[in-house]
C-alpha positions in Angstrom: 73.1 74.4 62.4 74.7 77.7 61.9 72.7 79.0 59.4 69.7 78.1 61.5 70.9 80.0 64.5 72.9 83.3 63.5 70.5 84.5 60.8 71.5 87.9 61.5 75.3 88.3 61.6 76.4 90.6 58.8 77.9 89.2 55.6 81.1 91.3 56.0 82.9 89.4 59.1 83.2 86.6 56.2 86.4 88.6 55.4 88.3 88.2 58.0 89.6 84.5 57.4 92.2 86.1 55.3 93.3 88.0 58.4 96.8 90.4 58.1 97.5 92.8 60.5 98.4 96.1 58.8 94.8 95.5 56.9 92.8 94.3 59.2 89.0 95.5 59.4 87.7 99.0 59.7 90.7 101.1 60.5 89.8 104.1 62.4 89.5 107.7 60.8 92.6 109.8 61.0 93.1 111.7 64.0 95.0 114.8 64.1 97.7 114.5 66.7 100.1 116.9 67.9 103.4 116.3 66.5 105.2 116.4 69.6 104.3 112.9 71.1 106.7 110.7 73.4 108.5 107.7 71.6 107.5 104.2 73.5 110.2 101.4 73.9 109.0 98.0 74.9 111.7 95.7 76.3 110.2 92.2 76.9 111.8 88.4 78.3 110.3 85.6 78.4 108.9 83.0 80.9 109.8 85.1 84.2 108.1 85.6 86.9 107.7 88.8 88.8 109.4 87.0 92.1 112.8 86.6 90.1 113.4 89.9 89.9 115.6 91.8 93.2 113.0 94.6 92.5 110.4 92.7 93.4 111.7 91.2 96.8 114.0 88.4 95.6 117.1 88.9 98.0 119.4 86.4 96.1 118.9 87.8 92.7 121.3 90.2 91.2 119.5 92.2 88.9 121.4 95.6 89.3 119.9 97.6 85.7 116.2 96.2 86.4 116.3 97.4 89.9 117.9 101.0 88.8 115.1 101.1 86.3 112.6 100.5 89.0 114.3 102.7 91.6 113.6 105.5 88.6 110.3 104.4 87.2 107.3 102.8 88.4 107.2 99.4 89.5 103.7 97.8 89.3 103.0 95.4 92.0 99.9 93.8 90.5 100.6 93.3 86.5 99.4 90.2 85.0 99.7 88.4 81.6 96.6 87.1 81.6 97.3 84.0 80.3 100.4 81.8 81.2 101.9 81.0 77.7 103.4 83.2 75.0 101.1 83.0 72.0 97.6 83.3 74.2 98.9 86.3 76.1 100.0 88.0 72.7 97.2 87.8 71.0 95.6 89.7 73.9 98.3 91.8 73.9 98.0 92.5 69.9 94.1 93.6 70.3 93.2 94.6 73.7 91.0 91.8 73.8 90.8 89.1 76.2 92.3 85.7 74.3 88.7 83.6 75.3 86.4 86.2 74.1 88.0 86.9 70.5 88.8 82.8 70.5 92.3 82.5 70.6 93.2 80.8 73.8 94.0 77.8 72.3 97.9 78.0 72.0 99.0 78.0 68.4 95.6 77.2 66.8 95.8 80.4 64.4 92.1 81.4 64.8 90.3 84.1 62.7 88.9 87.0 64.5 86.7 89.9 63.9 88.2 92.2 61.2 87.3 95.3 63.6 89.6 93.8 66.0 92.4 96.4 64.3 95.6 95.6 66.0 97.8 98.3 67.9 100.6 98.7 65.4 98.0 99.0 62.8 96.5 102.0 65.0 100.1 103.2 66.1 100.9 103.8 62.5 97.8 105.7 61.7 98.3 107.9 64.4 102.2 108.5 62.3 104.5 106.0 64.6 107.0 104.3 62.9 106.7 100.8 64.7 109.5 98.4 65.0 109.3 94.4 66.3 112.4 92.9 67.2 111.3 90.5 66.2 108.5 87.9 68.1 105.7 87.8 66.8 103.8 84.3 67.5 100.1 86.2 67.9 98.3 83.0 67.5 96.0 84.5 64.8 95.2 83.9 61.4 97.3 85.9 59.3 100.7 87.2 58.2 102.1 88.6 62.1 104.9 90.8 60.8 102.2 92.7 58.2 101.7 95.4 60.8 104.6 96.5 61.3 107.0 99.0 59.7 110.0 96.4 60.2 109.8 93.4 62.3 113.5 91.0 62.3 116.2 90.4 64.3 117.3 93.7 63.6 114.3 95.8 63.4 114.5 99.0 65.5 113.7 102.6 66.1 116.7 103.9 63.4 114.2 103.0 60.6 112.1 105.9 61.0 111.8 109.1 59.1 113.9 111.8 60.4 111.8 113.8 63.3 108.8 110.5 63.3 107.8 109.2 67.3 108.5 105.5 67.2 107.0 102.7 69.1 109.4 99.6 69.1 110.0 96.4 70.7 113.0 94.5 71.9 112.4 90.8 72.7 115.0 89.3 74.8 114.8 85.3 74.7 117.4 84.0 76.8 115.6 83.4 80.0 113.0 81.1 77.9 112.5 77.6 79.7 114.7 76.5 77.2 117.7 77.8 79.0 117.3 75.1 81.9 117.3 72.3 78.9 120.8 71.0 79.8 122.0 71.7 76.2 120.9 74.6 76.5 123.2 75.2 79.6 126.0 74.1 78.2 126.2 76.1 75.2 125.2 79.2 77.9 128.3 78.6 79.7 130.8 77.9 76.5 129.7 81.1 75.1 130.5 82.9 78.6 126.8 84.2 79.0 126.5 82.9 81.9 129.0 81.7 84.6 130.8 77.9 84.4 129.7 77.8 87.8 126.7 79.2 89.3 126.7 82.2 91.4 124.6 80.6 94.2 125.7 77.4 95.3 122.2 75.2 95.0 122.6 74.0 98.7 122.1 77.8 99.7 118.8 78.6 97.0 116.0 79.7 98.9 113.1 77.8 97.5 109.5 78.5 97.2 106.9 75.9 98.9 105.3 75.5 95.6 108.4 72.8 94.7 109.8 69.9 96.3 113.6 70.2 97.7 114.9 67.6 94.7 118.6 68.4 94.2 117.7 69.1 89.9 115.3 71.7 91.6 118.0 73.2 93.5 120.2 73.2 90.7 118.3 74.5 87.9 116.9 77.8 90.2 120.7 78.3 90.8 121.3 78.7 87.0 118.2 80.4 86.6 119.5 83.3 88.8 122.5 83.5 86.3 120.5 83.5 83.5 118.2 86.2 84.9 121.2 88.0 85.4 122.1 87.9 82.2 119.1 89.0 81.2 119.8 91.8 83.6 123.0 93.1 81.3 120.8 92.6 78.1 118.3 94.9 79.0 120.8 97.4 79.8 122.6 97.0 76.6 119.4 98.0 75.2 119.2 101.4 77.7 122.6 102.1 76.7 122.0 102.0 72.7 119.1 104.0 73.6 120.8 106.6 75.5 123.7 106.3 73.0 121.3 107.6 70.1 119.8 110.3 72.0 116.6 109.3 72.5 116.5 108.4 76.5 114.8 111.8 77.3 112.0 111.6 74.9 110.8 107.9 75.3 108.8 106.0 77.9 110.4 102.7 78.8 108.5 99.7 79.7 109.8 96.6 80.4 107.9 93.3 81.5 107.7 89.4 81.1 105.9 87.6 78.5 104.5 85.7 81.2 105.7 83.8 84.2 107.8 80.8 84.9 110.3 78.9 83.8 110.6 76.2 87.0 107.7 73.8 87.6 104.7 74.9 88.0 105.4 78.4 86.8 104.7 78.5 83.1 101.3 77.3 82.1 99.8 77.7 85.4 97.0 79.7 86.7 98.9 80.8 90.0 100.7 84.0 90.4 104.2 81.7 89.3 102.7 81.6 85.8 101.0 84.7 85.3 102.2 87.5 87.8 104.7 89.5 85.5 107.4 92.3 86.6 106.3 95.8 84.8 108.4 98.7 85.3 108.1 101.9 83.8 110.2 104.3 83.4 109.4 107.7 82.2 111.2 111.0 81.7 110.9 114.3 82.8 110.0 115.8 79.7 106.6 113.1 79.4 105.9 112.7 83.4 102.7 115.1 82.8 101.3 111.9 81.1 101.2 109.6 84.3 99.6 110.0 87.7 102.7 108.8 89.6 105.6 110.1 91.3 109.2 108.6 90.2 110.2 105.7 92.2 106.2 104.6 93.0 105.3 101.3 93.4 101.7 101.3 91.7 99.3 99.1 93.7 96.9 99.4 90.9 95.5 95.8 89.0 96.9 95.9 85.2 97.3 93.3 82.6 98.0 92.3 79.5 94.3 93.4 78.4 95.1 96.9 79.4 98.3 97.4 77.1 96.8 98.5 74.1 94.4 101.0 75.5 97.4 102.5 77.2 99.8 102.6 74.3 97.3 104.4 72.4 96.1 106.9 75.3 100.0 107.7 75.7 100.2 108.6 72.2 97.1 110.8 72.5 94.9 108.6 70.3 91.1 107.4 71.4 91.0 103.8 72.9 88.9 102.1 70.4 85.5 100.6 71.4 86.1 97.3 71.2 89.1 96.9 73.4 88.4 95.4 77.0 91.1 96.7 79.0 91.5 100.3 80.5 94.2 102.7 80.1 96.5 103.2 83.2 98.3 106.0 81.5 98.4 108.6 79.7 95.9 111.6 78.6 92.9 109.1 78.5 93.5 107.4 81.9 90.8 105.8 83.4 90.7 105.1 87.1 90.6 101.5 88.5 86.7 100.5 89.4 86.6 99.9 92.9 85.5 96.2 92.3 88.4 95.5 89.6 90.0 91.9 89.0 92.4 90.6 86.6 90.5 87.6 84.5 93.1 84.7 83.9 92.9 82.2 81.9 94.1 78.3 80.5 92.9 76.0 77.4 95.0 74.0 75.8 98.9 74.5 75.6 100.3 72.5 73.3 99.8 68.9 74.6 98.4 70.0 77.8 94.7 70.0 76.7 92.0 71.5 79.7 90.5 74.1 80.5 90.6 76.4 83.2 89.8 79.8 84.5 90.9 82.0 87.2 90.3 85.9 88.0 92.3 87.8 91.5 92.0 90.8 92.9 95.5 91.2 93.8 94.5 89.9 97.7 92.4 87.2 96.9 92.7 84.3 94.0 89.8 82.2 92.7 90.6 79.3 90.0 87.8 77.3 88.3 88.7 73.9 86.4 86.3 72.8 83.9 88.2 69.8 82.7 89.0 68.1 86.0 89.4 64.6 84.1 92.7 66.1 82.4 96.1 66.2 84.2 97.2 69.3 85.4 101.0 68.4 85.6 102.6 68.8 82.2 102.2 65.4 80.7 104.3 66.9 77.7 107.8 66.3 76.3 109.0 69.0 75.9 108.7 71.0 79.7 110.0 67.6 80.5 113.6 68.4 79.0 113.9 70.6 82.2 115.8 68.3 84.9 114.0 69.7 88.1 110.5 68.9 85.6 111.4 65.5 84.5 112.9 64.8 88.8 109.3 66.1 89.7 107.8 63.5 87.1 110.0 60.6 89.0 109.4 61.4 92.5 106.0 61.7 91.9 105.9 57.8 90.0 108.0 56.5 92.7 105.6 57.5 95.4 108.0 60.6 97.1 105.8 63.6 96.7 103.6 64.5 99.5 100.8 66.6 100.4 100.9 69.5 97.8 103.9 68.6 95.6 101.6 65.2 95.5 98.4 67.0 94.3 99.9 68.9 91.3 100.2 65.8 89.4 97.2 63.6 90.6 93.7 63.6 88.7 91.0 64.6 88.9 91.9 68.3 89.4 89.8 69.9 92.2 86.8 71.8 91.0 88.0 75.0 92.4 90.9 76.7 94.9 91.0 79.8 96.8 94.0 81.4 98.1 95.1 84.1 99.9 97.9 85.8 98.7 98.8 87.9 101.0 99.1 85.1 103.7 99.9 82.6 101.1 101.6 84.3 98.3 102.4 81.0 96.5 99.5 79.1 96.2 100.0 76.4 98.3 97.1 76.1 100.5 93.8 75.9 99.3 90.9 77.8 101.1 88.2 76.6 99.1 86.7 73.6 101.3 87.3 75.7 104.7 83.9 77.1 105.8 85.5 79.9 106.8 85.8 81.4 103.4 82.7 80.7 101.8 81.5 83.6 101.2 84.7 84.6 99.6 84.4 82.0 97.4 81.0 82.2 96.7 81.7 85.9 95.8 84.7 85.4 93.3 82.8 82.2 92.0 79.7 84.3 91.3 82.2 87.1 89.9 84.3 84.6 87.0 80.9 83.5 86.2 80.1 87.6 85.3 82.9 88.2 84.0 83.1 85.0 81.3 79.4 85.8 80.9 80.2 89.9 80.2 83.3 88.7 77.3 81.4 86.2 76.1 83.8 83.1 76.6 84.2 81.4 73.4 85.7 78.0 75.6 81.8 76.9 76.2 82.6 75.5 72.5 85.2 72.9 72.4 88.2 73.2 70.0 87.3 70.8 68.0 83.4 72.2 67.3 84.8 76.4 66.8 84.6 75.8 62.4 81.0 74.0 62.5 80.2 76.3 65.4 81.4 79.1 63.9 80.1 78.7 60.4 80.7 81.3 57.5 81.5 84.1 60.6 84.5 84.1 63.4 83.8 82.2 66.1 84.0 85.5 68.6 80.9 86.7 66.5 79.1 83.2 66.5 78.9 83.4 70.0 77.3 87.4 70.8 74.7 86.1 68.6 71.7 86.4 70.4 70.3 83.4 69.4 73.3 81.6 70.8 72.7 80.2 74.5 75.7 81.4 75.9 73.8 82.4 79.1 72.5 78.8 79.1 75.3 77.2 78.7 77.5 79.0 81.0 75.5 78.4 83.9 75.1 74.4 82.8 79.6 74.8 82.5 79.6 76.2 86.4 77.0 73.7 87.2 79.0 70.9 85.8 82.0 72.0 87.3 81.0 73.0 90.6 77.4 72.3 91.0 77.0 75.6 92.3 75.2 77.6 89.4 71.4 76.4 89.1 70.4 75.3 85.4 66.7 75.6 86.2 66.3 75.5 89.7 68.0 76.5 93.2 67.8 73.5 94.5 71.8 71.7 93.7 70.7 68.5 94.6 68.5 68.4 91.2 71.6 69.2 88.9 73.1 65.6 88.5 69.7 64.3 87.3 68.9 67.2 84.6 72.0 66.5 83.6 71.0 63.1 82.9 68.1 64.1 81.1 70.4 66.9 79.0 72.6 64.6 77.6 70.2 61.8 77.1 67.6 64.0 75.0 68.7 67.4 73.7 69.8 68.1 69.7 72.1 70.5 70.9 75.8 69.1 70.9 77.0 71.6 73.2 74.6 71.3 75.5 75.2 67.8 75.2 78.6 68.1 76.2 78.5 70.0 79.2 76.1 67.9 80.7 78.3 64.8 80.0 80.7 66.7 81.6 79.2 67.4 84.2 78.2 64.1 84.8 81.7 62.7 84.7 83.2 65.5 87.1 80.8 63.9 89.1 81.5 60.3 88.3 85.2 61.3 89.5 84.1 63.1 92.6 81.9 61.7 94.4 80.1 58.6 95.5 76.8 57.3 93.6 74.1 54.7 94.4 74.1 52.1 92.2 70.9 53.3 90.1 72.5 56.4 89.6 75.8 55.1 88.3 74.0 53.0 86.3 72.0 55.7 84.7 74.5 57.7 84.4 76.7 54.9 82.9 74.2 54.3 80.1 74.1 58.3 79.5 78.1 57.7 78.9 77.7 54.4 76.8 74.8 56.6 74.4 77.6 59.1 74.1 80.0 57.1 72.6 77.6 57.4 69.4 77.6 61.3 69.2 78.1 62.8 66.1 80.0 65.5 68.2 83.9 64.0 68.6 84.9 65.9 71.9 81.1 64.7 73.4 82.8 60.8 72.6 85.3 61.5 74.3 84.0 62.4 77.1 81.7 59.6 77.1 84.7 57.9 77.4 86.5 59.6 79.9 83.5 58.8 81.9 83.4 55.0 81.1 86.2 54.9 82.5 85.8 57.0 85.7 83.1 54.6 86.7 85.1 51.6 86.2 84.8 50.4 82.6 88.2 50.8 81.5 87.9 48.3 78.8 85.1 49.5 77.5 86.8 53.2 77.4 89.9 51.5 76.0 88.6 50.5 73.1 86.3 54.0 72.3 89.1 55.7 72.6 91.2 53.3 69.9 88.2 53.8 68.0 88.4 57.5 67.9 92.0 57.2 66.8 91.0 55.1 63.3 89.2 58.5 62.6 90.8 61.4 60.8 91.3 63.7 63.6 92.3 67.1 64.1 95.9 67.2 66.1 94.6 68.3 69.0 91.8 65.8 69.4 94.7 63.3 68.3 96.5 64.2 71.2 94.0 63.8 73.7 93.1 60.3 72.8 96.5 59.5 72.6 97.0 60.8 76.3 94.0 59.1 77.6 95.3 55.9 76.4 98.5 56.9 78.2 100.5 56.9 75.0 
């Protein structure tokens, strides 16, 4: 199939499945840079959320060096990871390009991308940087991840360099990690005196968020996550201090942010601003303030995220932003101002054992979330967030019938098909704008927007996981899919019409999409196509309510599916069985599929339908 369509990708991408970072593609020419150039210093946590922080409005968090460095610096109201896990967001982070469009938004799946994809080290250390990774690397892409750095351990830093050579380092700080709520975890935390035997806050008096049940393991673990975040808090000073110690505080620019968001339920992994709204400050001396548009002490109102890092690095450092890179630079001497119409583009596939796949874009006022995979559960069905006691209390009210209303929907299936919020009235998510007629030209707008902006970056998630090698051939998947002759304009609009019923295939008229659906999945050659329409037909199953000759149809569409030579199309099929009542039937496609040699992530979805 691959040979049939992409005739005319270039022989040369073939390269790229031995992908290492400090060679990686066509590195760009040498530049001649001025040698007097600002040293960068990233400081990074992991899995918190920008409403942790007392900078950022939290009045019971004590966070005294973070909210100096903001008082100082620039605070950035609006910065975004882009996606809500570590290994996605990097590998956006590590290219300036978005994780769905270079096809690594699956978490951990080590995908090969375009060799021209140079990463930011890589063009850091052209431009004469000495760059420093201590030490988390986890870039989710094929490859040696420490190859692109000058040194990258646990004790990598900026005293490597040549006497007199600008540096760019990082300093990853881990302890605020879900981990630290696993109750091992805890106690080790409070034997080793990082944080306090007893927490600061009393969990009677923790203000909670309405995006969580009031479960006493709730309570308790935000309590110790305030102590850990002020722990946190001393780390990243330790790391101003060494910096100051050495000299170096007037001639480097400071950022420090979140890998993502988190770590309490429904923070990490999620779409909403809990999972993917991350604090950025930036702090910036005198000597290098002629390289940002902002006064000390701003708070920047601008849209950023994780896309935009690279661009900016390199514009701070004087370099050209490379043509393939999708974000903008916010600072430095090739700045670009923020298009009127900007939005952050968010996005979900599969994380871990949590398989789906979801997309989301805001505007900083208003937030639009699109689930393709409504079948799949969008509570973390996984062991190992389940280690978390306020998680794992969640999972038991839920079973024993005590969740209501919102707290309630997080773990039921199916998913809705899409959710608006407001988040300025609603800045956590909880109520869902999407069905009042009020808004729906809002929604249509930010509908109609995702679908341009997946269309623009050419989201690689129209090919499931499990089809990205046949799919992709001898090339990387991210080229497979900007070949012309591949249908990604087709299939898109069949993914939004199977997930909404919005987006017309081949006419305006919605009430015509479930039966060329019917007729997709019953008679095209094309597996992908095939798959969206059985998709599409089962978000439909789950929805809504069918005449009996169209369940029937549409049953016999599901029961032809179980013989696709396509695995995730099967599944599916079965999914859909299922959905319309045959849950025998579906119980033993799905036991078939496990007698097959299956790729782990395939495994794991079987093994979760069957509730194993």
């Amino acid at each position: 199939m691959r040979s049939a369509m992409h005739p005319l990708l270039p022989s040369f991408v073939i390269a790229v499945t031995a992908f290492a970072c400090v060679s990686l593609g066509a590195r760009v020419e040498s530049q001649t840079l001025p040698a007097d150039r600002p040293n960068i210093l990233w400081i990074t946590s992991e899995d918190n959320a920008a409403h942790w922080l007392g900078c950022y409005g939290n009045v019971q968090a004590r966070t005294p060096r973070l909210d100096e460095l903001a008082r100082g610096g620039l605070r950035f109201r609006h910065a975004y990871s882009n996606a809500p896990v570590c290994a996605v967001a990097r590998s956006t982070l590590l290219t300036g390009v978005h994780a769905p469009s270079q096809g690594t938004q699956h978490m951990r799946s080590r995908c090969a991308i375009p060799e021209r994809f140079v990463p930011y080290p890589t063009l850091l250390r052209d431009a004469g940087y000495w760059c420093s990774n201590r030490s988390k690397t986890d870039f989710n892409i094929r490859g040696d991840d420490r190859a692109c750095w000058d040194a990258c351990s646990g004790k990598a830093s900026w005293r490597g360099r040549r006497e007199g050579q600008p540096f760019f380092s990082i300093v990853n700080l881990t302890l605020s990690h879900e981990s630290s709520l696993f109750p091992a975890r805890v106690e080790k935390a409070r034997e080793t005196g990082r944080i306090p035997k007893r927490t600061r806050l009393s969990p009677a008096d923790v203000v909670l968020p309405p995006y969580v049940p009031d479960l006493p393991e709730v309570r308790n673990d935000f309590a110790i996550y305030h102590d850990v975040m002020t722990a946190l808090d001393t780390a990243v000073g330790q790391v101003l201090d060494q910096l100051e110690r050495d000299g170096l505080a007037g001639d480097t620019i400071v950022f420090y942010f979140s890998d993502h968001g988190g770590p309490t339920p429904r923070g990490k992994r999620y779409l909403e601003d809990t999972g993917v709204r991350v604090p950025l400050l930036v702090s910036v001396p005198e000597r290098w303030r002629k390289l940002v548009p902002f006064e000390p002490g701003s708070v920047v109102d601008e849209l950023v995220s994780f896309v935009d890092f690279a661009p900016t690095l390199l514009s701070l450092v004087g370099s050209k932003v490379p043509a393939h890179m999708q974000g903008r630079a916010f600072l430095g001497k090739h700045r670009t101002a923020q298009a009127r119409d900007a939005v952050v583009f968010l996005y979900a596939d599969r994380f871990d054992a949590l398989p789906g796949m979801r997309r989301a874009i805001t505007d900083g006022r208003t937030k639009y979330v699109a689930c393709f995979t409504q079948h799949l559960p969008g509570a973390p069905y996984s062991p190992y967030p389940l280690q978390m006691p306020s998680w794992s209390a969640m999972a038991r009210a839920f079973v024993a019938g005590e969740l209501e209303g919102y707290h309630r929907s997080l773990w039921s299936t199916p998913q809705a098909a899409e959710r608006l919020y407001d988040l300025e009235s609603d800045p956590f998510e909880v109520h869902d704008l999407a069905s009042d007629p009020a808004h729906r030209a809002r929604l249509d707008a930010m509908r109609k927007r995702l679908h341009d902006v997946m269309s623009e970056l050419r989201d690689t998630s129209l090919v499931p996981e499990e089809l990205f090698e046949s799919i992709a051939g001898d090339v990387t998947l991210c080229d497979a899919v900007r070949d012309p002759a591949f249908p990604h304009a087709e299939l898109l609009d069949l993914a939004f019409a199977a997930t909404t019923r919005i987006v017309p295939l081949s006419t305006s008229n919605a009430s015509e999409v479930l039966p060329r659906m019917t007729s997709i999945a019953s008679e095209t050659k094309d597996p992908l196509r095939r798959y969206w329409a059985l998709q599409g037909l089962l978000n439909s199953s789950l929805h809504e309510r069918m005449n009996p000759s169209s369940a029937e149809t549409i049953r016999k569409c599901f029961e032809s599916g179980l013989g696709d030579d396509a695995l995730p199309n099967r599944v599916v099929a079965a999914y859909g069985l299922d959905a319309l009542g045959s849950h025998a039937a579906a119980r033993v496609a799905f036991e078939r599929e496990l007698e097959r040699p299956l790729p782990e992530a395939a495994k794991l979805r079987v093994q979760q339908a069957l509730g194993r």
